[in-house]
TIDO-555700 format. One record per residue (C-alpha): residue in one letter; x, y, z. Coordinates in steps of 0.05 Angstrom, whole numbers, plus 5000, padded with zeros to 4 digits. Layout:
N
AXYZ
...
This chain:
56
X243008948690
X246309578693
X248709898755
X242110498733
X238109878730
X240909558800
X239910218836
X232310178819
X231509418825
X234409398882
X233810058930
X241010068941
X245010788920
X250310788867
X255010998908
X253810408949
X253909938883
X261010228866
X263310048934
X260809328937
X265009208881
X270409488903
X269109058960
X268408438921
X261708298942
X259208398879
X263308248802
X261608718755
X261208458681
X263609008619
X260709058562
X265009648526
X262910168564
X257509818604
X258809578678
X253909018688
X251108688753
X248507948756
X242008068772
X242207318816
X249007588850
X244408168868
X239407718904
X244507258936
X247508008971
X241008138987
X238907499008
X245407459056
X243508099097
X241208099167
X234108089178
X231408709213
X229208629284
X222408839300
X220909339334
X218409109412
């Protein structure tokens, strides 16, 4: 997906996207001018936050 798509799949900012991969946490793809996300890489960053505490 793209990183347009990403942002709306996933709730995360662009900004935040770019510096992921910067990061490494995520590998961008190309396709000419097209930066690509895996969508499953997206779920395994996703999948490997911290759960929210509730509220008590």
């Amino acid at each position: 997906m793209t990183i347009n798509d990403a942002v709306a799949y996933s709730g995360i900012g662009r900004t935040k996207l770019y510096e992921l991969v910067k990061l490494g946490q995520l590998t961008p793809k190309k396709l000419g001018t097209r930066t690509l996300i895996i969508t499953e890489e997206l779920d395994a960053y996703i999948r490997s936050l911290p759960d929210m505490k509730s509220a008590a």
